[in-house]
Every structure is written in structure tokens, then in C-alpha cells.
C-alpha distance (Angstrom), angle and dihedral (degrees) to the residues before:
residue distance angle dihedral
X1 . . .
X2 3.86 . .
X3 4.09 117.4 .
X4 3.59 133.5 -175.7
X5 3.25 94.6 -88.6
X6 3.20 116.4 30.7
X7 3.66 118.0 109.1
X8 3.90 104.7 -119.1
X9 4.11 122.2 -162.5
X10 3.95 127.4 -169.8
X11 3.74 108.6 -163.3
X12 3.55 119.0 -176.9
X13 3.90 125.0 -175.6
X14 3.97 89.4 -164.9
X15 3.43 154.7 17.1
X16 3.68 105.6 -104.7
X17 4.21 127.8 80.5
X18 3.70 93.0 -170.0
X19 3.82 109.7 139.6
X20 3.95 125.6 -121.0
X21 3.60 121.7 -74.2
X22 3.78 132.4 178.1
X23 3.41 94.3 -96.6
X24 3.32 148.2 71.7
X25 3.41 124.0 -97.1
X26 3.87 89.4 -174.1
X27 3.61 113.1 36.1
X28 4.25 131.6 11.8
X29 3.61 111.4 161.5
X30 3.95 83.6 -161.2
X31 3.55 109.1 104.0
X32 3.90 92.7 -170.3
X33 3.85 87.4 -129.1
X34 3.93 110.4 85.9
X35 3.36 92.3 -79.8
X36 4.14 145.9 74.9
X37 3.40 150.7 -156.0
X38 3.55 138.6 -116.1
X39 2.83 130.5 -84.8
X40 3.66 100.5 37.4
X41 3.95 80.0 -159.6
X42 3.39 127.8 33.9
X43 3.72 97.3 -169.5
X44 3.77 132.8 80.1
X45 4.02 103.2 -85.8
X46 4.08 84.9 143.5
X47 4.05 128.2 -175.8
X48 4.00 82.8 24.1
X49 3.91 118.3 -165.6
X50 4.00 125.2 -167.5
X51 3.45 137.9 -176.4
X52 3.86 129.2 168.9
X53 3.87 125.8 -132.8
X54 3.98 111.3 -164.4
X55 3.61 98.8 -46.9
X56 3.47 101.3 -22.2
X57 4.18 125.8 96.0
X58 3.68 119.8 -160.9
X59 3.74 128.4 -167.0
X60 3.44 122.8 -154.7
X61 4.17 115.8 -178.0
X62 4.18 137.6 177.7
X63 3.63 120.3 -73.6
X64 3.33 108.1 173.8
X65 4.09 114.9 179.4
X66 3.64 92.2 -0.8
X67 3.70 125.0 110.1
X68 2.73 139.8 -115.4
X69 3.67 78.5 27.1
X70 4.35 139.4 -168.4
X71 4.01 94.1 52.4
X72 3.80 107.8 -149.3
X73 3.96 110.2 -157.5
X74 4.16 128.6 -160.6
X75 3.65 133.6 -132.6
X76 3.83 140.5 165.7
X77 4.35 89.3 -161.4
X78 3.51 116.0 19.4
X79 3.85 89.1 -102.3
X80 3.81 109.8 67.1
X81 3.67 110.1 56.7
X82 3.58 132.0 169.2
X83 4.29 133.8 -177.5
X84 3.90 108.8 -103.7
X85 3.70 103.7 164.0
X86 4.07 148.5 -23.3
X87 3.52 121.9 -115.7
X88 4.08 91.1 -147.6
X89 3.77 113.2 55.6
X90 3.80 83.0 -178.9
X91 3.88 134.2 0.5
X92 3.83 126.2 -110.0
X93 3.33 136.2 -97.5
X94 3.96 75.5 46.7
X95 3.74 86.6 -161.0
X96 4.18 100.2 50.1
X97 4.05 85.1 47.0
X98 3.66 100.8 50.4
X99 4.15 79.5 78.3
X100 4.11 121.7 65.1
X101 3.75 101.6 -94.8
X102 3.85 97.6 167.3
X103 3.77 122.0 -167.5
X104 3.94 89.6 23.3
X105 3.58 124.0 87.3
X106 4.01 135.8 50.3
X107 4.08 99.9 28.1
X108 3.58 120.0 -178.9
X109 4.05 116.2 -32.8
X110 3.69 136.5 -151.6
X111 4.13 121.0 -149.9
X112 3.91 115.9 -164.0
X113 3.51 122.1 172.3
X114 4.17 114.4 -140.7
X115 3.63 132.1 153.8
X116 3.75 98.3 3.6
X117 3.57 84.1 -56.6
X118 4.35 135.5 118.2
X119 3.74 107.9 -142.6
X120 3.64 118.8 -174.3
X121 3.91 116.0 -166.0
X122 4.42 104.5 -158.1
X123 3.49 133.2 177.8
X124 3.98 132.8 -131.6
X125 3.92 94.3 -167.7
X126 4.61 80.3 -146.2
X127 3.28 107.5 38.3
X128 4.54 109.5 30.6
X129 3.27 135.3 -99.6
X130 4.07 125.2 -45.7
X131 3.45 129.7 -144.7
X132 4.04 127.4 -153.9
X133 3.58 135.6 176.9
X134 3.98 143.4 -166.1
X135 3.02 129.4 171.6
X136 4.08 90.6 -151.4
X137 3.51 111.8 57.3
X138 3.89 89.6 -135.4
X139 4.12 85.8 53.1
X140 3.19 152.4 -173.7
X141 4.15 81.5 -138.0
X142 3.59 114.0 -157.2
X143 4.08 122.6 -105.5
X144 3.78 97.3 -82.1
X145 3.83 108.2 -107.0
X146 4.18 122.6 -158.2
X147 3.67 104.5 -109.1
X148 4.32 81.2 -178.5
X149 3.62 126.1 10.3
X150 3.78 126.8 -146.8
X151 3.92 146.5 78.4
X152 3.02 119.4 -60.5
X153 3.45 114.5 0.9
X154 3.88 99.6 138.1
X155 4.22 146.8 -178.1
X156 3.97 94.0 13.6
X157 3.80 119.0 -164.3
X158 3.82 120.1 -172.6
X159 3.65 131.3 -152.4
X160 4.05 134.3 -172.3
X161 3.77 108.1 -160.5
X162 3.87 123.8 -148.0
X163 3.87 96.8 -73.1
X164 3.43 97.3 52.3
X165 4.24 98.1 -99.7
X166 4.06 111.4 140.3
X167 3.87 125.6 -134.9
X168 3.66 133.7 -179.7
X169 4.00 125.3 -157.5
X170 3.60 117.1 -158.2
X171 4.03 154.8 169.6
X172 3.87 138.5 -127.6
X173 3.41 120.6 -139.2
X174 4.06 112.2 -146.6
X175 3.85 101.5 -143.8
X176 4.19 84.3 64.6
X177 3.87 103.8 18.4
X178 3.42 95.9 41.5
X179 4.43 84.9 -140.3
X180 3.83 126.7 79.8
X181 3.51 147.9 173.8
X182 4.63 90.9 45.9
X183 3.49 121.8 111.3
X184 3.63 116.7 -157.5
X185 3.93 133.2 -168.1
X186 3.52 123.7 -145.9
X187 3.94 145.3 173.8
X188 3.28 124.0 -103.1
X189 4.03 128.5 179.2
X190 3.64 122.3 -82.6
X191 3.55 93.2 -94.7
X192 3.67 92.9 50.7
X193 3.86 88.3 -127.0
X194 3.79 97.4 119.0
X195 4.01 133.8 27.5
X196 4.24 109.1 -123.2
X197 3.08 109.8 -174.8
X198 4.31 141.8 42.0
X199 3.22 123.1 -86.6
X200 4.04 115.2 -83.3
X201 4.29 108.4 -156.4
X202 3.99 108.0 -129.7
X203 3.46 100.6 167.0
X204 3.58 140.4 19.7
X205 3.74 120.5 -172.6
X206 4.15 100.4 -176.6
X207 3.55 94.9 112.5
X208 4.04 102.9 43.0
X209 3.40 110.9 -3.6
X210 3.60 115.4 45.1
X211 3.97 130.3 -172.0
X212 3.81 85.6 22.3
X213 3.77 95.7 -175.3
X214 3.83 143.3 146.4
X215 4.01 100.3 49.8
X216 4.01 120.2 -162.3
X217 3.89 112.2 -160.5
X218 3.68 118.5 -144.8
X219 3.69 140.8 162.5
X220 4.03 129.0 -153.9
X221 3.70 140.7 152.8
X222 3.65 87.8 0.8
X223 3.59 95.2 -56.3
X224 3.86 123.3 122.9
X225 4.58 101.7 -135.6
X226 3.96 117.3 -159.9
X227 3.67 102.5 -176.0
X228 3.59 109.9 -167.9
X229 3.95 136.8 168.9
X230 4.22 114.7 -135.7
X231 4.02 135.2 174.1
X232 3.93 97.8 59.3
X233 4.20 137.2 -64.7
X234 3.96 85.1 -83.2
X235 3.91 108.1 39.1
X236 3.82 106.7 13.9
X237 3.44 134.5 115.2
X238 3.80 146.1 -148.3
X239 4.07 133.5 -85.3
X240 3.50 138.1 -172.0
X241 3.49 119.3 -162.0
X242 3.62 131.9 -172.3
X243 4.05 152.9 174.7
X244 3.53 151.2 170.8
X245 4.16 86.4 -122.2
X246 3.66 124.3 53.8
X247 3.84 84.8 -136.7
X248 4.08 91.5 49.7
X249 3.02 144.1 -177.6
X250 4.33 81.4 -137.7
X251 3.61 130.6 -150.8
X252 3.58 109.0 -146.7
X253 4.13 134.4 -168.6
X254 3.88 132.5 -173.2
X255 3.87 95.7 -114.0
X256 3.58 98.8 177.3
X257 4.26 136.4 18.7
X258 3.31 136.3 154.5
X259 3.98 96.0 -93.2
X260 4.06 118.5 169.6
X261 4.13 88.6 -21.2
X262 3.78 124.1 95.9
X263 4.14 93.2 -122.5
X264 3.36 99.8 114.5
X265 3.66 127.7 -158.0
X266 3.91 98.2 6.3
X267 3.22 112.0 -166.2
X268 3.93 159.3 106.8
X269 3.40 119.9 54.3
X270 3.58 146.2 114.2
X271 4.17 131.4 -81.4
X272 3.66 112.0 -125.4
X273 4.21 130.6 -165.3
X274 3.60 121.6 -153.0
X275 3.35 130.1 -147.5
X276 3.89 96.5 -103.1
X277 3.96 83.9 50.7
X278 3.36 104.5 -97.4
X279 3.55 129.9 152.5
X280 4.20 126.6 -135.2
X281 3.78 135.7 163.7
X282 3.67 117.4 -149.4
X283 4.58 110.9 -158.6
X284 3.60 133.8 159.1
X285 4.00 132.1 -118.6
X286 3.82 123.4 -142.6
X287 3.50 104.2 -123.0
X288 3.40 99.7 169.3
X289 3.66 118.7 -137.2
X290 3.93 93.6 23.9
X291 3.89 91.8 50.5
X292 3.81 132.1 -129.4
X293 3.69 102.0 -24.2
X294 4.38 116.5 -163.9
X295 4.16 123.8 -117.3
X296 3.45 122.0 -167.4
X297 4.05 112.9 -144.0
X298 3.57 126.8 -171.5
X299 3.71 116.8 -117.0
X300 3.76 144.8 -158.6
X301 3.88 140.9 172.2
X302 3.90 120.2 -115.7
X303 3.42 123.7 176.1
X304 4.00 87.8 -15.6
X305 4.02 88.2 -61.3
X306 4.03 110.0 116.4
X307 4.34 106.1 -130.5
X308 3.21 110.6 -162.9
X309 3.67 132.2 -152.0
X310 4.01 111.6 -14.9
X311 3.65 125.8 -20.0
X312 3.44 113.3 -170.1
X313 3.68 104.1 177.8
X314 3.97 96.5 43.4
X315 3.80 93.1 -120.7
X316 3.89 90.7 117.9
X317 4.16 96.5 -123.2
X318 3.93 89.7 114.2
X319 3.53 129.8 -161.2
X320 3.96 123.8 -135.0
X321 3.34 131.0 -111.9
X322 4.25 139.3 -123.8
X323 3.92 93.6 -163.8
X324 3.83 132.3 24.6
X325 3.64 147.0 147.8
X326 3.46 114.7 -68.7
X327 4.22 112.6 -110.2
X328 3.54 116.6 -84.8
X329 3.78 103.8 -112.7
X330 4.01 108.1 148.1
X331 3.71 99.7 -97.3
X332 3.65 145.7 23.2
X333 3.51 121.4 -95.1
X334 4.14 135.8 -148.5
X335 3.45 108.2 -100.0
X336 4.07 115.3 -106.8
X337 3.90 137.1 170.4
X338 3.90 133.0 -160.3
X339 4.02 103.7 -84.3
X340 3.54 118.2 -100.0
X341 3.83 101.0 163.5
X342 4.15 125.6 75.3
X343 3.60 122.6 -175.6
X344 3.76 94.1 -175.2
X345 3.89 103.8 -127.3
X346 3.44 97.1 110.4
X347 4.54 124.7 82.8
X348 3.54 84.2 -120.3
X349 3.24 133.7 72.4
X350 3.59 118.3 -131.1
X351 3.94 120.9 -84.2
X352 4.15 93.3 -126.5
X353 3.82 88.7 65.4
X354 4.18 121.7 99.8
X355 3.49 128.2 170.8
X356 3.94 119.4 -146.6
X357 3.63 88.9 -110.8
X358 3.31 147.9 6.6
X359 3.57 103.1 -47.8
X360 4.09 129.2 -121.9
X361 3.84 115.0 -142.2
X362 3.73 86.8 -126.2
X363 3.57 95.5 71.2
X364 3.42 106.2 70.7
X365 3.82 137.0 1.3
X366 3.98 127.2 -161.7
X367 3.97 111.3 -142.5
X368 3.71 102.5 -160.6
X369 3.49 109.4 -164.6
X370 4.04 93.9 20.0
X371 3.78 76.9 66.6
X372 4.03 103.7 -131.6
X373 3.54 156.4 85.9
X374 4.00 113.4 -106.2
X375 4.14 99.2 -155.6
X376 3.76 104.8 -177.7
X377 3.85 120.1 -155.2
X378 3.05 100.9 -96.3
X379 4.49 123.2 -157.6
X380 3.76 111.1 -107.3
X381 3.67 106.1 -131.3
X382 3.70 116.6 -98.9
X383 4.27 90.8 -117.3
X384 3.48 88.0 59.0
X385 3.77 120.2 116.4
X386 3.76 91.9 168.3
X387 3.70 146.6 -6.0
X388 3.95 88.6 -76.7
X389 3.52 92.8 75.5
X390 4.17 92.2 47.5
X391 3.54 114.5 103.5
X392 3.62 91.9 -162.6
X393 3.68 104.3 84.4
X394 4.18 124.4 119.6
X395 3.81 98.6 -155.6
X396 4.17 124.1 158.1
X397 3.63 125.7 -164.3
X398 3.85 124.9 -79.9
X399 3.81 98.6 -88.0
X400 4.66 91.9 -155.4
X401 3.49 143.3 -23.8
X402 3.67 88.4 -81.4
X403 3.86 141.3 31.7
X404 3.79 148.5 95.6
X405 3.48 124.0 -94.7
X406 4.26 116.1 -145.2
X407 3.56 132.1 -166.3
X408 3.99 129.5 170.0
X409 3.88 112.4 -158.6
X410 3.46 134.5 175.5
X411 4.05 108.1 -146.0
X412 3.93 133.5 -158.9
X413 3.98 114.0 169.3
X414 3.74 116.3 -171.6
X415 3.72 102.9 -166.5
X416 3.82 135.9 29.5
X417 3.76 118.5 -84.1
X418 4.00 88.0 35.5
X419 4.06 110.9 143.2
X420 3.48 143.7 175.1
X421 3.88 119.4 -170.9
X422 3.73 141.4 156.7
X423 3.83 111.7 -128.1
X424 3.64 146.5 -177.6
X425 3.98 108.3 -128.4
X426 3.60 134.7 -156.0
X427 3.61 131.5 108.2
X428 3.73 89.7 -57.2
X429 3.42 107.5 35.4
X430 4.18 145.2 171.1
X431 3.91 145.7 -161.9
X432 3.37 152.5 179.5
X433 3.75 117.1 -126.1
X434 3.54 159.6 -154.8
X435 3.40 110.9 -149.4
X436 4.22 130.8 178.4
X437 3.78 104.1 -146.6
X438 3.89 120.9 -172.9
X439 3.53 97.3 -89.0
X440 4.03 105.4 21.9
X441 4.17 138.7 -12.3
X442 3.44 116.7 -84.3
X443 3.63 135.6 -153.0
X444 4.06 107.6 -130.3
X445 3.63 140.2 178.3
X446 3.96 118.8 -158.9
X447 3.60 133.9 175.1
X448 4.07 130.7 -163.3
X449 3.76 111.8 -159.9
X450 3.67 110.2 -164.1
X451 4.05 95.4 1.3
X452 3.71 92.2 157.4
X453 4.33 79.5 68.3
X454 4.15 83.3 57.7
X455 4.06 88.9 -108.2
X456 3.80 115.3 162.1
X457 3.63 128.7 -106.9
X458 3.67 119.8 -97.5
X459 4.09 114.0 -145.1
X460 4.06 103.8 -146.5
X461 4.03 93.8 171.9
X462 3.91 127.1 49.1
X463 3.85 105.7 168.2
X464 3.89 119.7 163.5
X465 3.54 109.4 -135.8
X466 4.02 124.9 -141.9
X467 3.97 92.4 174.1
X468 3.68 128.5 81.7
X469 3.97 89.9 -152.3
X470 3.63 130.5 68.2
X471 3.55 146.4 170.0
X472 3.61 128.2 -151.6
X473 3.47 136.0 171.4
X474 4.17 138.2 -165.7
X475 3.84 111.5 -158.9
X476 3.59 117.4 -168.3
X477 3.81 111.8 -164.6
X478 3.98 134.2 -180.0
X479 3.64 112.6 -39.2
X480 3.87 96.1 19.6
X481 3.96 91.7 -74.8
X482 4.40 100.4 163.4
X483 3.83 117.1 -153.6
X484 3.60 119.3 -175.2
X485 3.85 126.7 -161.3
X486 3.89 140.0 165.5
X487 4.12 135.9 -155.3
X488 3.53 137.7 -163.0
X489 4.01 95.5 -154.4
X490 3.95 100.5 30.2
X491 4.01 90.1 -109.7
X492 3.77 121.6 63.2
X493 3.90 101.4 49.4
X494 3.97 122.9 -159.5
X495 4.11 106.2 -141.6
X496 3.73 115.0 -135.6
X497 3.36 116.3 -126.7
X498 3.95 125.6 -90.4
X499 3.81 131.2 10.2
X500 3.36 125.6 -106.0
X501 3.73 122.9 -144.4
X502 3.72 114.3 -137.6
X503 4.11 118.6 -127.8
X504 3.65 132.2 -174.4
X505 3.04 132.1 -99.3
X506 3.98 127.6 -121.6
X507 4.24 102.8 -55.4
X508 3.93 78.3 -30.5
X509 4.33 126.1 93.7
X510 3.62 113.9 -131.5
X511 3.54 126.4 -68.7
X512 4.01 139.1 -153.4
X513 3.56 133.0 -145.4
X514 3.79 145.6 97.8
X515 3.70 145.2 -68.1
X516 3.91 136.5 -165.7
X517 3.90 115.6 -156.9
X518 3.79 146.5 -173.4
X519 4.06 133.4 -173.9
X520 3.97 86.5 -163.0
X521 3.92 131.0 90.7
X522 3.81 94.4 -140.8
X523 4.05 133.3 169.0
X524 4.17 82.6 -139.2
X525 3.42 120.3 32.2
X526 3.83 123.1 -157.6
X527 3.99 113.7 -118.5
X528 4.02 154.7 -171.3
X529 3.54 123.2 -118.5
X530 4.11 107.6 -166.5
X531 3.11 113.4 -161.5
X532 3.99 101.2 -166.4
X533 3.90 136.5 12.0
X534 3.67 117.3 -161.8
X535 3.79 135.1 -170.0
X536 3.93 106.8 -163.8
């Protein structure tokens, strides 16, 4: 791999060479005892939906411009969850999608098993809202197909009553629809492939309820259930509504807010029956910077009203919970977390990674048995003011509130202005660099405050380098505070100056990850082969 002259880099985000395991080494909300912690995941799977199929649960969550996009997780118990597939390989239009568009694209989904089949319901908040299907849960998923076109018609939820008829609940969002805060039920074929009717207004949350959003669409003891969150991602608050008639009129009840605990915003999510019977709700919190993390809560019927989590006082508004008994599900089960790591030796790279947009096979190869990453430098396009607007980006979700990021590359620039860096992205963003100047490489450390307003990088470090190894590290501590360091032996580190402040994203938390970047239109463009990322 390494010739005499090629220029090689080691870049290392932390101390530790440990290989990947299944677990965490940051967050399990197993605690190995009967019981967990919440949140079962402390990174931004937002507008979460879950369904369980014998003894299996799958979780399926929002990606919007991400890709491959609509994550679909695994678990045995509610608890232990890992990623097992994506049910968009890439994201129609393919065309509008091969460019940044974030905020738009996969909005909150819906996953229903019927007929030996996964459907998942999505919404493009321009264009209507998609339908796919597998009949695996792992795929191949069909070419989404509109089962209604139009702006904003968002977080569809279908439901086929007793004699077979179809219905689909759904949201507006105001910056396309120009309404908000309605939900409306309509019918769609029998095969739930095509909406039939107009819309029919079942709720309208204006007066007490605002933003009412995100509706799930159940039915039970001959009641019709729309459980729906309202007040905002940060503040809001959860309802349950419910009728005799699938087209109302609906009673509704706040059945879950934040009360005396410090989970804010709790709320949309999906209601979940294990096999013993018991009843759980799985929602998000804002959390800013580290996204829309997901709670479980425990839940029970009363007076054919879900209440969810605890409820002291017995007025059914319940309150969640930080620790609980685990579900009920039979057995115990080993203890597993979403995969943050990749070593690189397998063909495929791992199922944490998304690119910015929909990605072009040129960007980066896996090598399997060569055992790394090949990243090629690839152009910046000529509209971009900044790395927001670059598709080219391999970014996962922040994994906790704390941990260090590592990353071992190998790094051969052909032209000047080639770089390879590891960054923390949002709409502010930073990273630390290596950079090919005119007469040397450089190691460099830029932030761009406010990049999603086109604002201009601003290069803090500018450090000739006479070594062909490096270490560098990204530490991410309480309250998304980023410190970035280097070495020249791997043990005494030199701290860079500053500390950046990690934002989200647009309706996404922050992400870290890696880039590899030219200015020049080439027939050969230099590249990065890294050998090992590490979440620690």
C-alpha cells in the first residue's frame, strides 16, 4: 500500500487502538440488571416508528437528506437495538438529490407489517407521500411510488380496519401547505398503494394544541386511536385521540408531557405490544445539538385511554421515565447498540455511514480484505461557498453526550489545495485537516460559524508538517463542547486552540465524520485510504 513516495498520514482522533466490538463503548442503556436507561438511544433516530413481527421489533426513523436514507434498526427487547438495513439505497428524484438539499427529504415514516409484507409510508414535504415495500425487512425495498402527490402532505400513517377498507391519517406542514396544526383521514385503496378519496378534517389543534404533527393510527376494543405529538420538537407534548368512527368526531387527552422531569418535549413515537402483552411507547427528545434522541416509557390502558410512562396522580397525563424494568419478552437478551465503529475490512461499508446526498460510486470505495476505505479527493462543486453545500461528506450520528471520535488514514494529495479532515458538521461546523499547500502539507484547523448563511471558513491553525505520521483527536464533551488536538508520538498531545460548540444541523443534531477534497478537475484524483474509524 505505502511507496516511496507517497506521502503517508496517520490521523488519530484518540488515544485508544482497541478494535470494534458490538458494543458501545459510549452509551448502553442496558444496565445488565433487569432494568434500562433512557434513552435507549442517545443519537438522533427522530420521528421513530416500531412495530414487532413475532419476536422481532424494528425501528424505522426520519432521514431526511441523508443517504442512504430511512434507517431501520433490530431488537429482540425493546432495549438493545442495532442498524440492519436502509429502506432507501438512494433518494428520489435521483437527479434533485444528487445536490445538498438539507431539511428536505425523508420526513417522518410509518412501518406496518401486512401480508408477509414491510410497508413503509414516507413523506417528501414537495413532492407527496412515497410508498415502499419488502418483503425482507433487510430488503431489496421497492422504488418508492407516490401513493398522493402534493406539498406538503407530511408523517402519513395507514390503517386497514377489520373488513379489509384502507385509511391513511396525515399532517400538513405550513412552509409547503400553507395550513398546520389539522389532521385529516382519508381512503386509500385496498392495497394501500393510492389515496381515493379527499381529505376529511379530524382534528384541529389551532386553539390548544398547536403544531399537532406526527399522527400514529391505531384501532382497539372497537375504538379508532390517533396518537399524535403537538406544541413543537422542543416543548410539546403528547395526545391520544380517539372515536367510535374512523372519520370522528375524536376525543382527545394529553397522555404524556414532560411534567416535573427534565425530558423535554416527549413526544412522537410509536405504541408497541410484546409478546407477554405488554404495552410500550417509544418518542424522541430534542436535545439540541445531539438530535432527537428515543425514550422508551412504560404503558397501560385505563378506561380505554393509553398512559404512558408513570402517572403519579392517576389523572392519565404521565410523566416519563430515566430507569425502568426492562420489557417483558420471554428471555434475556445480549446486550447490543447501533454501530458506530468501522474497521474497513468488510465490501460494505458500514450501516452508520450517510453521505449528504445521494452518493456517486466514485467517491468512496470499500476494499474488504485490503482492509480500508479508499476516499478520493473529491472537486467541491463550483456553487459551493462551504462544505454545507458538498455532497461528499461520510458523517454518522452523534453516538452520546460525550466521546472521542478516531480515524487512521493514509493520505496522498496530487494537487495543491487537496485535504482530508475529520469534522464535526452542522450548520456551524469545524475540522482538523490535512492540507497540501504549494510548497508542503499542512496541518489546519478551520471553523464555519453559521455556514448554512454561506459564511466563509476561518483557518485558526497553519502548522507545517515535517512528519509523515500524525495523531489527531476530536473530543466532544458535555453539552457538545469539540476540542481538537494533534501528536507526533501518539502520547503527549498539543491542544488546538479554542472550542467549538457543536450545532445541529437542519431538523437533524450534529454529526461527525470525514471528508476528502480537491479544487482541481483532474483525470486522477489524489486520495485517502483509512484504515480504521473508531468511536471511543
Amino acid at each position: 500500500m505505502k511507496t516511496a513516495t507517497a506521502i503517508v498520514l496517520t490521523i488519530i482522533v484518540s488515544l485508544s487502538t482497541s478494535a470494534q466490538t458490538s458494543t458501545s463503548k459510549v452509551w448502553v442503556a442496558d444496565n445488565a440488571n433487569g432494568t434500562y436507561k433512557n434513552p435507549i438511544l442517545h443519537a438522533d433516530y427522530s420521528d421513530p416508528d416500531v412495530i414487532r413481527v413475532g419476536d422481532d421489533f424494528y425501528l424505522v426513523s426520519s432521514s431526511f437528506d441523508a443517504v442512504p436514507g430511512l434507517p431501520i434498526l433490530h431488537s429482540r427487547d425493546l432495549v438493545n437495538w442495532t442498524i440492519i438495513a436502509h429502506a432507501l439505497r438512494r433518494q428520489p428524484p435521483y437527479d434533485v438529490f444528487a445536490r445538498v438539499q438539507h431539511g428536505n427529504g425523508a420526513w417522518a415514516p410509518a412501518i406496518r407489517y401486512r401480508d408477509n409484507e414491510f410497508y413503509i409510508y414516507y413523506p417528501d414535504p414537495d413532492r407527496g407521500i412515497y410508498l415502499t415495500k419488502a418483503k425482507s425487512i433487510r430488503g431489496p425495498w421497492s422504488e418508492p411510488a407516490l401513493v398522493e402527490a402534493g406539498a406538503g402532505l407530511i408523517d402519513p400513517c395507514p390503517l386497514w380496519d377489520d373488513d379489509g377498507s384502507a385509511y391513511l391519517v396525515h399532517a400538513y406542514a405550513g412552509t409547503r401547505a400553507t395550513i398546520k396544526s389539522i389532521l385529516v383521514v382519508k381512503r386509500m385503496n385496498a392495497e394501500g398503494t393510492k389515496v381515493i378519496s379527499d381529505p376529511v378534517l379530524v382534528f384541529d389543534g389551532h386553539d390548544d394544541h398547536p403544531t399537532v404533527e406526527g399522527p400514529k393510527f391505531h384501532k382497539r376494543n372497537g375504538y379508532y386511536y390517533i396518537f399524535a405529538p403537538a406544541g413543537g420538537v422542543t416543548a410539546g407534548w403528547q395526545l391520544a385521540l380517539r372515536s367510535k368512527s374512523v372519520f370522528g368526531p375524536y376525543e382527545h387527552k394529553v397522555v404524556l408531557h414532560q411534567g416535573t422531569t427534565t425530558i423535554n418535549g416527549p413526544h412522537q413515537g410509536a405504541w408497541v405490544t410484546t409478546q407477554r402483552g405488554e404495552d410500550w411507547f417509544v418518542h424522541f427528545q430534542d436535545k439540541g445539538a445531539y438530535g432527537r434522541i428515543v425514550h422508551l416509557q412504560p404503558m397501560a390502558w385505563k378506561n380505554n385511554w393509553p398512559v404512558m410512562g408513570t402517572d403519579d396522580n392517576g389523572d392519565g397525563n404521565g410523566e416519563p421515565v430515566l430507569t425502568f424494568k426492562k420489557p417483558n419478552v420471554g428471555r434475556t437478551y445480549p446486550i447490543a447498540t447501533p454501530q458506530e465503529s468501522d474497521e474497513f475490512n468488510s465490501p460494505h461499508l458500514g450501516l452508520q455511514w450517510q453521505w449528504q446526498a445521494n452518493p456517486d460510486q466514485r467517491w468512496a470505495m470499500t476494499s474488504g480484505r485490503l482492509g480500508y476505505l479508499r476516499m478520493n479527493a473529491v472537486r467541491m462543486p463550483d456553487s459551493a461557498k462551504n462544505l454545507w453545500d458538498v455532497p461528499a461528506l461520510l458523517l454518522q450520528k452523534f453516538p452520546a453526550e460525550k466521546f472521542t471520535a478516531t480515524a487512521k488514514v493514509s493520505f496522498k494529495p496530487r494537487f495543491e489545495k487537496d485535504k482530508f479532515g475529520l469534522i464535526v458538521m452542522g450548520m456551524s461546523y469545524a475540522y482538523v485537516a490535512i492540507t497540501k499547500k504549494a510548497d508542503a502539507l499542512y496541518l489546519t484547523h478551520s471553523t464555519c460559524i453559521d455556514a448554512n448563511k454561506g459564511r466563509a471558513e476561518v483557518e485558526q491553525t497553519n502548522v507545517k508538517l515535517t512528519e509523515s505520521t500524525l495523531y489527531f483527536r476530536i473530543s466532544v464533551a458535555e453539552g457538545a463542547a469539540c476540542t481538537f488536538s494533534y501528536s507526533v508520538d501518539g502520547s503527549t498531545f498539543t491542544t488546538l486552540p479554542g472550542t467549538f460548540t457543536a450545532v445541529a444541523g437542519q431538523w437533524i443534531g450534529a454529526k461527525v465524520g470525514m471528508f476528502c477534497s480537491s479544487s482541481t478537475l483532474t483525470n486522477d484524483s489524489g486520495y485517502a485510504n483509512v484504515d480504521w474509524f473508531r468511536i471511543e
